[in-house]
C-alpha positions in Angstrom: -8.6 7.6 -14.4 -7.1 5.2 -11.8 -4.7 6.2 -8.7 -2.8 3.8 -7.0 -0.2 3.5 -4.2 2.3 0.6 -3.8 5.2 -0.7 -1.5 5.8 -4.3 -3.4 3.8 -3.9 -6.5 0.5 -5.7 -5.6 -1.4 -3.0 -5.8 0.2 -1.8 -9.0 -0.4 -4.9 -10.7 -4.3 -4.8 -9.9 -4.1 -1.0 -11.0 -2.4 -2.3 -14.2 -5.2 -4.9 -14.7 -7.8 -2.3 -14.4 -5.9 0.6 -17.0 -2.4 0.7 -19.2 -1.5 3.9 -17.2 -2.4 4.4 -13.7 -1.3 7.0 -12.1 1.4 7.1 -8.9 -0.4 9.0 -5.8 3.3 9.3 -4.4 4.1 11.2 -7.6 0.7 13.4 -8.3 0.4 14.4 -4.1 3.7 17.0 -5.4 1.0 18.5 -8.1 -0.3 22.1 -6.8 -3.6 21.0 -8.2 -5.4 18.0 -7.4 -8.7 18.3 -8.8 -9.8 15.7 -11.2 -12.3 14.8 -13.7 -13.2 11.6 -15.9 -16.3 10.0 -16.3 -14.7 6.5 -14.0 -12.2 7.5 -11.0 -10.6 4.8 -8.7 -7.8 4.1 -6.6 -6.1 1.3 -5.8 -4.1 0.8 -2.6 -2.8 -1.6 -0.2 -4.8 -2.0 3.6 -2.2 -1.4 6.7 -4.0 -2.0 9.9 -7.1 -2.6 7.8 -6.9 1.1 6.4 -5.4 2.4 3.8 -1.7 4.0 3.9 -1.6 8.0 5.5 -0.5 9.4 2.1 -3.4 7.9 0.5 -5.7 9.1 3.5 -3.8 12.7 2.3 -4.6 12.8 -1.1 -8.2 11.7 -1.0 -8.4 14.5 1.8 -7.0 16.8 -0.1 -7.6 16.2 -3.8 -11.0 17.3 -5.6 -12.9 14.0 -7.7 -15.6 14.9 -10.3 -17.2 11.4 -11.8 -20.3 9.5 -11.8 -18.7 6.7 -11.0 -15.9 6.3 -8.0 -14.7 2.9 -6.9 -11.8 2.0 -4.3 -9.9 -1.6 -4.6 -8.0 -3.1 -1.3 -5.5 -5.7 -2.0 -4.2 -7.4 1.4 -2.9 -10.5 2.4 -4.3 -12.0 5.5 -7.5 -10.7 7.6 -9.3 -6.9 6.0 -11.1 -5.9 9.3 -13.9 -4.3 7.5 -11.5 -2.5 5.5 -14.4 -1.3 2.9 -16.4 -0.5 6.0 -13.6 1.6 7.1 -12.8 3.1 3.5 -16.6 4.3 3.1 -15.9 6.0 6.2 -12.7 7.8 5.0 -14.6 8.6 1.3 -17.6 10.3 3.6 -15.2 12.1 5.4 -13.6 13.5 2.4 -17.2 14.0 0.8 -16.6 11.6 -1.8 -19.6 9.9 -2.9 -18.3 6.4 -3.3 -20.1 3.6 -5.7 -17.9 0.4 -5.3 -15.4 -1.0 -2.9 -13.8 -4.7 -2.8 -10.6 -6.3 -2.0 -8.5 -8.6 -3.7 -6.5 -10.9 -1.5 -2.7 -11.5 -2.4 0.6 -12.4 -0.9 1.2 -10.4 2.7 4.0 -8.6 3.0 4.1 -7.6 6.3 7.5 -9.1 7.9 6.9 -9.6 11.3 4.0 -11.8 11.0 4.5 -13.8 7.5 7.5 -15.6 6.3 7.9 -14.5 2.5 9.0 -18.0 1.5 5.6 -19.7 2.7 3.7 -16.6 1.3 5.0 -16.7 -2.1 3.9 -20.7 -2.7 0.0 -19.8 -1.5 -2.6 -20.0 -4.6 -4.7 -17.1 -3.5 -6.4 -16.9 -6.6 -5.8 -13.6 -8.1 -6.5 -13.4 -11.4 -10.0 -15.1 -10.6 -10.9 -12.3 -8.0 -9.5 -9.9 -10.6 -12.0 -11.5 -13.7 -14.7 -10.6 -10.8 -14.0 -6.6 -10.4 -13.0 -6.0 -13.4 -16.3 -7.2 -15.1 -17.8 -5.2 -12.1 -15.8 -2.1 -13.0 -16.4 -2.8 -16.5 -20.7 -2.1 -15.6 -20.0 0.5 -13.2 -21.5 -1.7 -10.4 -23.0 -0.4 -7.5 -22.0 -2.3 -4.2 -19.9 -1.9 -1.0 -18.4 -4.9 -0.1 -20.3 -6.6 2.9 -18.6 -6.2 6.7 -19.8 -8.3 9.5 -19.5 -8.3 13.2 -16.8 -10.6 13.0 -14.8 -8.1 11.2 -15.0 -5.3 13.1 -14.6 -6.8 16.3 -10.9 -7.9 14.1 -9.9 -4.3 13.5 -11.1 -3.5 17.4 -8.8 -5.9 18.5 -6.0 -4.6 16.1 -6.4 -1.1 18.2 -6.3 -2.3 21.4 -3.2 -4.9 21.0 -2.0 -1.3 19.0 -2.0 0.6 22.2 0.1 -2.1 24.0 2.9 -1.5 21.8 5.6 1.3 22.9 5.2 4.2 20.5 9.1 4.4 20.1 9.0 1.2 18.4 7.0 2.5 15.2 9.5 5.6 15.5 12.2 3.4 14.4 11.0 0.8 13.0 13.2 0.3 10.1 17.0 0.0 11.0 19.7 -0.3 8.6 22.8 -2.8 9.3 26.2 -2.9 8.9 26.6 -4.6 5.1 24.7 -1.9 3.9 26.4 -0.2 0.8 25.1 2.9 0.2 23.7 1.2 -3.2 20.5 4.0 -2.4 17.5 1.5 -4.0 16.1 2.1 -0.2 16.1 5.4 -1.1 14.5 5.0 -4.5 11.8 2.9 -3.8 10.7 5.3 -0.7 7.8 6.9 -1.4 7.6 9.0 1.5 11.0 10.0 1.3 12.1 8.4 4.5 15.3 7.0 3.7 18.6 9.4 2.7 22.1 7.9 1.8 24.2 10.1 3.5 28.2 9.5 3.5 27.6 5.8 1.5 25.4 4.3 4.3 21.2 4.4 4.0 20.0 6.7 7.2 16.2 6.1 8.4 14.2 9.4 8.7 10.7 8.2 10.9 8.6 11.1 10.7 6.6 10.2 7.5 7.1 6.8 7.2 4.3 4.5 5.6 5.3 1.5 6.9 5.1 -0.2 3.7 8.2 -2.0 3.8 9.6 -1.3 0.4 12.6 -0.3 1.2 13.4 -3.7 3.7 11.8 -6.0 0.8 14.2 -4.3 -1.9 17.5 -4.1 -0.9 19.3 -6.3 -2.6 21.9 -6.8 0.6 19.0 -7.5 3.2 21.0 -4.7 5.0 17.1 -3.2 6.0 15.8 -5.1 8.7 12.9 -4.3 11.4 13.3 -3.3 15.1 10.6 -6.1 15.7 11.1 -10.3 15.4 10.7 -11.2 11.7 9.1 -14.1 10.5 12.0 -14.9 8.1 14.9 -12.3 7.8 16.4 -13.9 4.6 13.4 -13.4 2.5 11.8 -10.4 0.7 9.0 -9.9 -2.0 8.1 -8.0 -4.7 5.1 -9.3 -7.1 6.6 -11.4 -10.0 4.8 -9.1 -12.2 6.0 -6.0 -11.4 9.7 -5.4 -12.2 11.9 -3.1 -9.2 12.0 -0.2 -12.1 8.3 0.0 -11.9 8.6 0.2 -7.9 11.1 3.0 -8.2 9.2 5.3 -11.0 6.0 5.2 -8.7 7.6 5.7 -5.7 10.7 8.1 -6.1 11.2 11.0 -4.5 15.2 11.4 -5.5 16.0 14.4 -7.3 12.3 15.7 -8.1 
């Protein structure tokens, strides 16, 4: 049994790697019971600020795991902080008793500091990091990716510069232009249900946000921009493997 949580479909196509049929956490957090059993549990999800998103936080918080074998995978794109440090952390807090956590690093998506079009032509070497954990997975392999000073002091840094930045700006963060067109794939892709096309024209609802950027890298018209400097406004991603369909049935909220 595999979880996973995506914005551009990294993290979906490392879930899809590791089983035929992972399932959505945006989709399973609207069960009334989250209590699970299999003899292998895992989730996949993407590292924001070197943690993982607040939804996932949520559902491992809330849900119940019964295995002999639980393992977390981070995909991210540029530094991970100690992000397996940090996810241990999270799994203790939420009396999980984890066995394995790596990352895989892949394209970054985060706008304001990468420009898509550079991104996109990087060799990160995915499927070899992949061949690694999977044959890890596949022995139910025992290890907590290694952290070191230089890492943490990374993710310190990250929180200070953090506190330097207005809180309004993170309150509306995602602003929707003019030559927007009501087409709602912001709204589809939303896995939070942050986004509303109301009267033909996207409107940005802040309060549960995941900053994951879907909606920005999807819409076809580029109409979804950021209320900080972007690396490159005319580019967007979405992993060549994973189609925008795939996106929208992990991540829809509309009409359920």
């Amino acid at each position: 049994m595999l979880f996973y949580f995506t914005g551009t479909g990294n993290s979906l196509y490392v879930a899809k790697k590791i089983e035929e049929a992972p399932i959505s956490i945006p989709q399973i957090m609207r069960q009334d019971s989250l209590e699970f059993s299999d003899e292998s549990i895992g989730i996949v999800a993407p590292i924001y600020g070197h943690e993982v998103p607040p939804m996932v936080k949520d559902f491992m918080k809330s849900a119940v795991f019964h295995t002999d074998y639980f393992y977390m995978i981070l995909t991210y794109g540029n530094r991970h902080g100690g992000a397996a440090e940090l996810a241990k952390q999270l799994c203790d807090e939420c009396g999980i008793k984890v066995d394995y956590i790596h990352m895989v690093l892949m394209v970054d998506n985060w706008l304001p500091s990468f420009d898509m079009s550079e991104q996109k032509k990087l060799d990160k070497k995915v499927d070899e990091q992949l061949a690694v954990l999977l044959h890890d997975l596949k022995i139910h392999k025992r290890e907590i990716s290694p952290v070191n000073d230089q890492d943490r002091a990374a993710h310190q840094q990250f929180l200070e510069n953090q506190k330097k930045v207005p809180e309004e700006v993170w309150q509306h963060f995602i602003q929707i232009k003019d030559n927007c067109i009501g087409c709602g794939i912001c709204e589809k892709v939303c896995p939070s249900s942050s986004i509303h096309v109301i009267d033909g024209k996207a409107v940005y609802h802040f309060n549960h946000c995941q900053t994951c950027l879907a909606c920005a890298h999807a819409c076809p018209q580029k109409a979804i921009g950021l209320s900080i400097p972007e690396k490159n406004p005319q580019e967007r991603y979405r992993n060549e493997h994973i189609s925008l369909q795939e996106i929208i049935q992990s991540n829809s909220q509309v009409n359920r």
